[in-house]
C-alpha positions in Angstrom: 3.1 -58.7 -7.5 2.4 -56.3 -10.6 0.6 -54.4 -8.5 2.7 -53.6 -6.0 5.6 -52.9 -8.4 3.6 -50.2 -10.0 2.5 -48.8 -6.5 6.2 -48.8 -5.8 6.9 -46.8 -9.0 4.6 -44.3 -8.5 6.0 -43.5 -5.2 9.6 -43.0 -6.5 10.7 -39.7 -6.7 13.7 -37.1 -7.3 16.0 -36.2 -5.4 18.3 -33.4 -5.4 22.2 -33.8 -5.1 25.2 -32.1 -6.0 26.2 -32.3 -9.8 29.8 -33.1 -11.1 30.2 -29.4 -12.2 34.1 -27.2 -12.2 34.7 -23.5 -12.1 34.5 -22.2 -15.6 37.4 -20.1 -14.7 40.0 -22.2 -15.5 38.2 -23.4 -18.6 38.4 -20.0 -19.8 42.1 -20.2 -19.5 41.9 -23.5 -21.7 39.1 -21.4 -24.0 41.7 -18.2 -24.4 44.6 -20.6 -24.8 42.7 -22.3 -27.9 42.4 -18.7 -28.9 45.8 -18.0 -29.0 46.8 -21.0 -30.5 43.9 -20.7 -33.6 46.0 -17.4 -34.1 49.6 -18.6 -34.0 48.0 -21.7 -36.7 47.4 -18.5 -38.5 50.5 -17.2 -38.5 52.2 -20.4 -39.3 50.6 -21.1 -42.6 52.6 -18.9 -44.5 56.3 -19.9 -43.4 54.6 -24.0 -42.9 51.0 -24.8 -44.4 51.2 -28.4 -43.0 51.8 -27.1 -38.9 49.8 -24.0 -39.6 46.6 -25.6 -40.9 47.2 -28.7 -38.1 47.8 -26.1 -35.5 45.0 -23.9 -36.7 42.2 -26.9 -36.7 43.6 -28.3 -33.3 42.9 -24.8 -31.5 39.1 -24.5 -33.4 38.5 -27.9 -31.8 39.7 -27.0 -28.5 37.4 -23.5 -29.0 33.9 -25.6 -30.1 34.8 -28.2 -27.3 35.2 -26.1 -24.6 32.6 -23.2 -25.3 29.8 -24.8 -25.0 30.0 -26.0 -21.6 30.3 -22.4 -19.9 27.0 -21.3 -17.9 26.7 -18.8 -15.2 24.6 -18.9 -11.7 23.3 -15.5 -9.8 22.9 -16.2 -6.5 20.0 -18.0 -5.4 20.0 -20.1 -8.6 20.8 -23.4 -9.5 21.2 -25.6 -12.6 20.2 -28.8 -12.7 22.7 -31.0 -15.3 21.7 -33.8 -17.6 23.0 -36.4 -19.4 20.5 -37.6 -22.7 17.6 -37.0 -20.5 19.4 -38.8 -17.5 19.4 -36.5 -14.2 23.1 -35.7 -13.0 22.5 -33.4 -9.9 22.0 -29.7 -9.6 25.0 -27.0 -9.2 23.9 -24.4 -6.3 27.9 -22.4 -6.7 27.4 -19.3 -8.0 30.0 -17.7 -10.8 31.1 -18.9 -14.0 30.6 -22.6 -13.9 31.6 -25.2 -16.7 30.7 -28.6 -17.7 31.1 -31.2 -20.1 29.6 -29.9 -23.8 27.3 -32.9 -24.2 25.4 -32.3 -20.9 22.1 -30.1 -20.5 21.6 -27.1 -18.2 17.9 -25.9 -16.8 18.2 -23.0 -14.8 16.3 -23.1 -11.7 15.6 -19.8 -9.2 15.6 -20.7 -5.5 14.6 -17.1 -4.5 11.3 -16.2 -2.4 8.0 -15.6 -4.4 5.4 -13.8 -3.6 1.9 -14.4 -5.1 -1.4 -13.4 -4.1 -4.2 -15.3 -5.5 -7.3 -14.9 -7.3 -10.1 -14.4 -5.6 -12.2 -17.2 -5.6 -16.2 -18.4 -4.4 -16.4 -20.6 -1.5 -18.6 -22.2 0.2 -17.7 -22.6 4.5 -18.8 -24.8 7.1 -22.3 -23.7 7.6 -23.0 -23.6 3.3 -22.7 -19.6 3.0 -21.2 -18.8 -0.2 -17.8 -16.2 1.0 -15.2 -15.2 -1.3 -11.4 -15.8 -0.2 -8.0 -14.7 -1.1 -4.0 -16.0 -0.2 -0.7 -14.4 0.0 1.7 -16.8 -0.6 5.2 -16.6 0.1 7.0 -19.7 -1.5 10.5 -20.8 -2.6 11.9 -24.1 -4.3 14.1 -26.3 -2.5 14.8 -29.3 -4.5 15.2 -28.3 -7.9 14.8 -32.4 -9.1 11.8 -32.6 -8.2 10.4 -29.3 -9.2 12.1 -30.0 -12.5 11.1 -33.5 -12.8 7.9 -34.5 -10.5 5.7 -32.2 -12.3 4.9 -31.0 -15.8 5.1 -26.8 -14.6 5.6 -26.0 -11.1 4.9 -22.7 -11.2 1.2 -24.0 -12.8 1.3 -26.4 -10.0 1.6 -24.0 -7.3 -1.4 -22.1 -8.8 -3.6 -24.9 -8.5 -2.5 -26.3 -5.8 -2.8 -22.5 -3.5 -6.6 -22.8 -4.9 -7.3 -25.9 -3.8 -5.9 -25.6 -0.5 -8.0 -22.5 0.1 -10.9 -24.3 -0.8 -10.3 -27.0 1.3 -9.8 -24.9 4.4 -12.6 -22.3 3.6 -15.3 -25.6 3.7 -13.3 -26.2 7.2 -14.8 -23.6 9.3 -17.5 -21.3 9.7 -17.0 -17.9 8.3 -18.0 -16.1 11.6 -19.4 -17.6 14.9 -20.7 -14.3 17.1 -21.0 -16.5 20.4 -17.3 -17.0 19.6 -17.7 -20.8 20.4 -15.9 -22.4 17.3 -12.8 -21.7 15.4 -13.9 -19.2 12.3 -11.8 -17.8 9.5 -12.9 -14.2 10.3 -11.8 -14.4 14.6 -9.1 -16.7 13.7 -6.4 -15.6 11.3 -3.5 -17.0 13.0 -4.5 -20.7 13.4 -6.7 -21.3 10.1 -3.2 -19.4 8.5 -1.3 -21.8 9.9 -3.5 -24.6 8.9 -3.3 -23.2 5.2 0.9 -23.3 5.6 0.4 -26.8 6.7 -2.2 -27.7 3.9 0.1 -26.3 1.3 3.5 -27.6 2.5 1.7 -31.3 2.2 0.3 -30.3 -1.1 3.5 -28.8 -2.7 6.2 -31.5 -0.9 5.6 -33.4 -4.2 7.1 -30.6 -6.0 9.9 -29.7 -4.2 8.9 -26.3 -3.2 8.2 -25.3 0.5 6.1 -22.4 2.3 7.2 -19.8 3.9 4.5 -17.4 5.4 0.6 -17.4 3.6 -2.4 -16.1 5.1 -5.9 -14.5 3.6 -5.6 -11.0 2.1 -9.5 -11.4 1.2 -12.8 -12.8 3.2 -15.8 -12.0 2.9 -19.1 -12.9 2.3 -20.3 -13.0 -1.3 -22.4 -10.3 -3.0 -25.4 -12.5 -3.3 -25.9 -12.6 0.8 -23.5 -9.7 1.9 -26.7 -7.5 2.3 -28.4 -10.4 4.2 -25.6 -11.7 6.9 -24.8 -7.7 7.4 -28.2 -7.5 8.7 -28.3 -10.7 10.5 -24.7 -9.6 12.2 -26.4 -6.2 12.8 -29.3 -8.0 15.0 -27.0 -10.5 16.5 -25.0 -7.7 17.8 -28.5 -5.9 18.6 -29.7 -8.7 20.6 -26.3 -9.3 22.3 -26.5 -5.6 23.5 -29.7 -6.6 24.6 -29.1 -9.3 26.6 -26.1 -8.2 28.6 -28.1 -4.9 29.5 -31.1 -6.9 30.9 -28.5 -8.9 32.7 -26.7 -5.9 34.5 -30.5 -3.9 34.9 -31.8 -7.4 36.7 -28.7 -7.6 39.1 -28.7 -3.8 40.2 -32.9 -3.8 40.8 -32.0 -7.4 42.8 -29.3 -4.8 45.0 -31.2 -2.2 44.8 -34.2 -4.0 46.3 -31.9 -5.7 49.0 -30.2 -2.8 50.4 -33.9 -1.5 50.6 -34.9 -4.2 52.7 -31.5 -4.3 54.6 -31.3 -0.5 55.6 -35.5 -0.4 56.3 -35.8 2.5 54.2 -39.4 1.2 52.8 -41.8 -1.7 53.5 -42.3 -3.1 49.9 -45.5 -5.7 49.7 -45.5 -7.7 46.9 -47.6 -5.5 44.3 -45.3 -2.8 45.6 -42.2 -4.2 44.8 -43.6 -5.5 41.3 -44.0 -1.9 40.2 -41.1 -1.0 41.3 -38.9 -3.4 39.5 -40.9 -3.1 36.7 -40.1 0.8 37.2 -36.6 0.2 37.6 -36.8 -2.0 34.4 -38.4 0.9 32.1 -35.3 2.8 33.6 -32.3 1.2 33.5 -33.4 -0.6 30.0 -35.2 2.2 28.2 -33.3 3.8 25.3 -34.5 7.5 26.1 -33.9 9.4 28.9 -36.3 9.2 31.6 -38.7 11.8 33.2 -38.8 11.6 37.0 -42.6 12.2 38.2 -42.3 13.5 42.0 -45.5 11.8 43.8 -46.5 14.8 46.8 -49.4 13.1 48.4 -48.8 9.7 50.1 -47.4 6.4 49.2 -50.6 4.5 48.7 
């Protein structure tokens, strides 16, 4: 029973709501009226000490009373109110705002921020060591919960961008040249996504959602750059490679039909060896070739 008490506690969190709060407009009507009547108190204590000085400490109470309660919101701001430590709700109306003197006021901002991360030493899917990098654009949305659920949100947010790209750099592969699995380098728009998601779950607990992210570094580290440069170099090389062998192999295989079709040459078997191993040397080499022009007859 303890047990699932505690579990229950630990689950409970804040919520945001609307606070109890007035235009400080009309307080400041109140505020300049307590002025006004500080300085007829004033004015009274020559012809009437008695009325004057009652008059006179009747308007400084009214002044330290209602002074203190006066705060103003920009837009895109909010203020969450408290009562000894007690949350009251947040005020999101922008202006001059007033509320009682004996309650507390913690400014929140509710604009966009933009933060680009650190970069930091991964390791991905395969074990190669790559260094990464965010863009984060985020905003808070429940100021109770950013306020209260955690110690500094804005040290949260740090921490927690870090660790999501952590978590989604060990996801993947850093590059896959056979462009059979989903990679961080050929994929930007689904493992950015991903990273939203990740960090929307992660930052839920503070109140503060996601708005775009994505990597604005990736790349292998220094230690292997050299290395997986050159083993991209002969992947390419050996891609290249392939898909010329490929297209040389089907134009000797037409080459050597329409021969036989059209009966331009009777080909035996040794023939037709050298000249697909000809047309090979041809169609694969690297350097232009030098046609020899055989005069004498074809054996």
């Amino acid at each position: 029973m303890v047990e699932s008490v505690t579990a229950g506690a630990s689950l409970a969190r804040s919520r945001d709501y609307p606070a109890g709060a007035s235009s400080g407009y009309l307080m400041l009507v109140v505020m300049l009226a307590a002025l006004a009547v500080m300085a007829f108190g004033g004015l009274m204590i020559p012809a009437d000490r008695l009325i004057g000085l009652g008059t006179l400490v009747a308007g400084v109470l009214l002044f330290v009373f209602v002074a203190p309660g006066f705060y103003m919101l920009q837009p895109n701001q909010a203020a969450a109110i408290t009562l000894f430590g007690a949350y009251k709700g947040s005020d999101r109306v922008n202006g001059l705002r007033w509320v009682w003197p004996w309650m507390g006021k913690n400014t929140v901002s509710l604009r966009a921020n933009n933060l680009i991360s650190e970069k930091i030493k991964v390791n991905d899917l395969r074990g190669n060591p790559i260094e990464m990098a965010a863009q984060v654009v985020w905003r808070v949305t429940d100021t109770a919960q950013a306020l209260f659920d955690v110690d500094d949100y804005k040290a949260f947010v740090l921490a927690q961008i870090e660790a999501a790209v952590r978590t989604i750099g060990s996801r993947y592969p850093y590059d896959d040249f056979e462009h059979q699995e989903i990679t961080l380098r050929g994929n930007h728009d689904q493992v950015g996504a991903e990273l939203r998601s990740e960090l929307m779950e992660r930052l839920s607990v503070a109140g503060i959602t996601v708005d775009e992210c994505g990597f604005t570094h990736l790349a292998y580290a220094q230690e292997i750059a050299g290395a997986m440069l050159r083993r991209q170099q002969a992947e390419a090389v050996v891609a290249a490679r392939k898909t010329l062998v490929e297209g040389a192999v089907g134009m000797v295989e037409m080459a050597l039909a329409m021969l036989s079709e059209k009966n331009v040459v009777e080909l035996d078997d040794e023939r037709r060896a050298a000249m697909v191993s000809n047309l090979m040397v041809v169609l694969c080499g690297e350097r232009e070739t030098q046609p020899i022009v055989n005069a004498g007859s074809l054996y």
